[in-house]
MARTILO-737019 format. One record per residue: y, z, x of N, C-alpha, C in turn; chain; residue in three letters. Coordinates in pm, 1 decimal. Example, Ala and Ser with C-alpha at 12.3 -4.5 7.8 and 13.67 -1.06 7.14 Angstrom:
2
<vexba <-569.0; 780.0; 1319.0>; <-450.0; 780.0; 1230.0>; <-330.0; 780.0; 1320.0>; A; Ala>
<vexba <-225.0; 708.0; 1285.0>; <-106.0; 714.0; 1367.0>; <3.0; 787.0; 1290.0>; A; Ser>
//
This chain:
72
<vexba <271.4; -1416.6; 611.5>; <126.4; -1414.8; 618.7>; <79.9; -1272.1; 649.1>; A; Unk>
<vexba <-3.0; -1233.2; 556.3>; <-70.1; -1088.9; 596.6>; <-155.4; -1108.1; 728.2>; A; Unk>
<vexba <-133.5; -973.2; 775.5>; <-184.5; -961.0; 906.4>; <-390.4; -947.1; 857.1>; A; Unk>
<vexba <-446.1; -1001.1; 981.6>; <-591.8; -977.9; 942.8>; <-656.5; -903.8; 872.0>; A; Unk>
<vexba <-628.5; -778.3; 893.0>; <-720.1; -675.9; 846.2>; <-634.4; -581.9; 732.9>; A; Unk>
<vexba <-521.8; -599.7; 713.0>; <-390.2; -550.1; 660.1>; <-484.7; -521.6; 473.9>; A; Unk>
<vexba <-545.3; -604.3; 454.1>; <-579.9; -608.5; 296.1>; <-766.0; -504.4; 296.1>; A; Unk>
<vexba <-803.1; -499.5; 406.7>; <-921.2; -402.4; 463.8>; <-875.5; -287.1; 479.5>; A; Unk>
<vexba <-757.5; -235.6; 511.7>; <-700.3; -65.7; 541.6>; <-660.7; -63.8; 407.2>; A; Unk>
<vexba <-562.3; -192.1; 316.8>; <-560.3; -120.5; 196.7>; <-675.6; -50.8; 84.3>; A; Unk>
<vexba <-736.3; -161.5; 87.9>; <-897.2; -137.3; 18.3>; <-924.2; -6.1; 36.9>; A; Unk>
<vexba <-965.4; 20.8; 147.8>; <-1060.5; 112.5; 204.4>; <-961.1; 252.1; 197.6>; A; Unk>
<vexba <-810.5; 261.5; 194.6>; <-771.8; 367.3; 141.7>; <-740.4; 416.6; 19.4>; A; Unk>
<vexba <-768.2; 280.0; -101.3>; <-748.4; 311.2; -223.2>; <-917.2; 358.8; -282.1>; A; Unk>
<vexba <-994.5; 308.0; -210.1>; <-1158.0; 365.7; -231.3>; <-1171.7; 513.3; -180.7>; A; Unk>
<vexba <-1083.7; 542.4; -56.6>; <-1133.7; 651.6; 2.4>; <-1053.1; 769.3; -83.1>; A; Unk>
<vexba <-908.8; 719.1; -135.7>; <-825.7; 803.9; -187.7>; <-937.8; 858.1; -329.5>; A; Unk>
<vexba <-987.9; 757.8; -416.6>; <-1083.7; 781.1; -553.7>; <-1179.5; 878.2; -475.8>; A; Unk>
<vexba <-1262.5; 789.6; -370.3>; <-1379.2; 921.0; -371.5>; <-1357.3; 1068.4; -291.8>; A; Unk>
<vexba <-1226.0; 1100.4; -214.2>; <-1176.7; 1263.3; -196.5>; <-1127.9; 1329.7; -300.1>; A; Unk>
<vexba <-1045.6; 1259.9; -397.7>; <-1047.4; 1363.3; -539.2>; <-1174.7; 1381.1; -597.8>; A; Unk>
<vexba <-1255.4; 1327.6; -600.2>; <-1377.0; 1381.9; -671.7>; <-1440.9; 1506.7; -590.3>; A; Unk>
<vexba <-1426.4; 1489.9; -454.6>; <-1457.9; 1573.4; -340.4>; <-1412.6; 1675.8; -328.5>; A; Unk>
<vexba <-1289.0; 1648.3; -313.6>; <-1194.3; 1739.0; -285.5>; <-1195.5; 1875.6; -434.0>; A; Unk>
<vexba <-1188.1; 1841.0; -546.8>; <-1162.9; 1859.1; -679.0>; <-1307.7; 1956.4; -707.5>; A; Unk>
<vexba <-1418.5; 1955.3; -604.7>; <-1546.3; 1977.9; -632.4>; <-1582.2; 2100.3; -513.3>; A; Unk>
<vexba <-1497.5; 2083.8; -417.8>; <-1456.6; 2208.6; -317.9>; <-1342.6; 2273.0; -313.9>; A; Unk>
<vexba <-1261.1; 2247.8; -426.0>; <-1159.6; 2358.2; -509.4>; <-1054.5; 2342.0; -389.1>; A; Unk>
<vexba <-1022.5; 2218.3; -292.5>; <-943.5; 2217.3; -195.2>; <-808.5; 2106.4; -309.8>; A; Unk>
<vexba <-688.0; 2141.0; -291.7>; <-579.2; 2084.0; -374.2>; <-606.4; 1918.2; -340.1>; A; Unk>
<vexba <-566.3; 1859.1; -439.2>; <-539.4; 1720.6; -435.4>; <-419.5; 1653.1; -373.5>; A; Unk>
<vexba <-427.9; 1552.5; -352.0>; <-228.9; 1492.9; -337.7>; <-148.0; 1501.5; -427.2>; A; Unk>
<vexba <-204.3; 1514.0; -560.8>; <-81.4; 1515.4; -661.6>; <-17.2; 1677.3; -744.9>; A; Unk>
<vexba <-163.1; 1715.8; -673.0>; <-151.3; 1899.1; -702.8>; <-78.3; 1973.3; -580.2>; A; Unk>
<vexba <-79.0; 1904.2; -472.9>; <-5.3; 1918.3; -344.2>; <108.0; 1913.5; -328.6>; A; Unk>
<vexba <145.5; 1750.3; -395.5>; <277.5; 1720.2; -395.3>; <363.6; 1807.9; -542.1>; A; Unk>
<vexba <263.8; 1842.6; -657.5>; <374.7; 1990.9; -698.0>; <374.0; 2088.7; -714.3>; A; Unk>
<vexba <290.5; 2155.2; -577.0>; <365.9; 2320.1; -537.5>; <473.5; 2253.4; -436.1>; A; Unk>
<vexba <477.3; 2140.5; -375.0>; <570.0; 2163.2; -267.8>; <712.8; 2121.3; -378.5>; A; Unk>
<vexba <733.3; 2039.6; -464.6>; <796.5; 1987.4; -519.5>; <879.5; 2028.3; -637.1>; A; Unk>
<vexba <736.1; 2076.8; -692.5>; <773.8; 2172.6; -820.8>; <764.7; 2072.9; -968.2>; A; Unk>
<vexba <781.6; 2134.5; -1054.6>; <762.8; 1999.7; -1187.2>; <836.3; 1866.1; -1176.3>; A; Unk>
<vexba <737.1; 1795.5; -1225.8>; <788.8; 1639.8; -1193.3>; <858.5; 1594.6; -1266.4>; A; Unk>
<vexba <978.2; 1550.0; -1209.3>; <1102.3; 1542.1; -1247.3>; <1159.4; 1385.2; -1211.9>; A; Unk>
<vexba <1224.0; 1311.7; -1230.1>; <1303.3; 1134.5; -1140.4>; <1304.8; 1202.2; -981.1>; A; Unk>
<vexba <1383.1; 1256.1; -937.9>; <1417.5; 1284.5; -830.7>; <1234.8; 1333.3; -730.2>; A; Unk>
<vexba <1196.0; 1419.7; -791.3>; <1073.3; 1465.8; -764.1>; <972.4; 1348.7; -755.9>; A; Unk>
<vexba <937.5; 1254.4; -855.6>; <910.7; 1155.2; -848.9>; <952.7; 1059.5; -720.7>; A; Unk>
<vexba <1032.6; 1004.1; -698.7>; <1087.2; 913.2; -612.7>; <1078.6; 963.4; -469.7>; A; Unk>
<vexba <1091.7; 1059.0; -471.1>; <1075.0; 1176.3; -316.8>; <913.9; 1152.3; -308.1>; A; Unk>
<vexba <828.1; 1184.7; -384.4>; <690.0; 1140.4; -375.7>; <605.7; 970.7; -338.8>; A; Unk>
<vexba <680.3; 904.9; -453.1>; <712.9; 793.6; -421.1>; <699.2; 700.9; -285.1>; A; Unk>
<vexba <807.1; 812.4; -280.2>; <917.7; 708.1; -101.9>; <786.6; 782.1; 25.4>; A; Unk>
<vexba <739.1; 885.4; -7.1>; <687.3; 1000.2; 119.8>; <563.7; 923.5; 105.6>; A; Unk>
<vexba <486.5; 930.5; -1.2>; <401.4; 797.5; 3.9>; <341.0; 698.1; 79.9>; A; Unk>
<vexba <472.5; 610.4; 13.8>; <466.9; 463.1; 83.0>; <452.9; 496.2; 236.9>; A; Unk>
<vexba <562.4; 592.7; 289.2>; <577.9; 592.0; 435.0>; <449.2; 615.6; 505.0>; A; Unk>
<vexba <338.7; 712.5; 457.2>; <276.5; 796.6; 478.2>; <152.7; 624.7; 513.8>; A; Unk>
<vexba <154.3; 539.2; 374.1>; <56.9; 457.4; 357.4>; <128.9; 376.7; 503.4>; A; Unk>
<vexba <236.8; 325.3; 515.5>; <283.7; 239.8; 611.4>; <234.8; 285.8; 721.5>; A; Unk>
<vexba <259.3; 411.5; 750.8>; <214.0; 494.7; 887.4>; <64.4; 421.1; 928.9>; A; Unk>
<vexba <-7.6; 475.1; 853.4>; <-196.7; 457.0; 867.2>; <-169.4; 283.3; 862.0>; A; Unk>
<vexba <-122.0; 231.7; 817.7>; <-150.7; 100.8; 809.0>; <-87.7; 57.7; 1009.6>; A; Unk>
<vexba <-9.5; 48.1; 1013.5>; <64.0; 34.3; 1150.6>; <-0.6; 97.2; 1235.8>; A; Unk>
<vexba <-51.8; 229.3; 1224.0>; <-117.4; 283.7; 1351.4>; <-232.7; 283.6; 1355.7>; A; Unk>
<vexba <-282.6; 238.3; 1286.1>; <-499.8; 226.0; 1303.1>; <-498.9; 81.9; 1429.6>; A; Unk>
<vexba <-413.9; -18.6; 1397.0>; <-474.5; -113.9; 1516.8>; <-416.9; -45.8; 1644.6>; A; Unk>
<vexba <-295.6; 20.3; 1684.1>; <-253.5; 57.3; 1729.3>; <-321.0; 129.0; 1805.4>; A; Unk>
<vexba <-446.8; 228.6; 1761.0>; <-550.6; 306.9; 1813.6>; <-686.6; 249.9; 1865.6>; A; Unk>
<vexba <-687.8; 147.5; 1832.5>; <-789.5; 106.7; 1884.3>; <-755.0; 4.5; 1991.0>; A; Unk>
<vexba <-632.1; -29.5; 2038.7>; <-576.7; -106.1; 2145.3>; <-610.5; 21.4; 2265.4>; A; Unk>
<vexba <-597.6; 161.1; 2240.3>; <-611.7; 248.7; 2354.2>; <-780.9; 288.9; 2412.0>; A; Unk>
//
C-alpha cells in the first residue's frame, strides 16, 4: 500500500521538474540533463545507467525525507 502522500511528492516533482526547465533554460542556469553531461560526458549505456541509478536515489531521497522534516 502506498504511503499517503507518496503519489503528492511524486506529482508535484514531476510538475516542478517541467516548470524549472522552462525557468531554468530562460536564466541560462544548466538543466539536469545538461548537468548530468559535463559531469558525465557523452551519453553513452554506462553514462546512462549512472544517471539513471543517481536519479532514482536522488528522487528516493526527497521522497523519504520531506515527512521526515516536518516531524521536526
Amino acid at each position: 500500500m502506498m504511503k499517503k502522500y507518496s503519489l503528492f511528492y511524486i506529482f508535484s516533482i514531476v510538475i516542478g521538474i517541467s516548470i524549472m526547465n522552462g525557468t531554468l533554460e530562460w536564466l541560462n542556469i544548466p538543466t539536469y540533463d545538461q548537468l548530468l553531461e559535463m559531469i558525465l560526458g557523452k551519453p553513452n549505456t554506462l553514462n546512462r545507467v549512472i544517471a539513471i541509478t543517481s536519479t532514482g536515489v536522488l528522487i528516493y531521497i526527497i521522497i523519504e525525507g520531506v515527512p521526515k522534516l516536518k516531524k521536526i
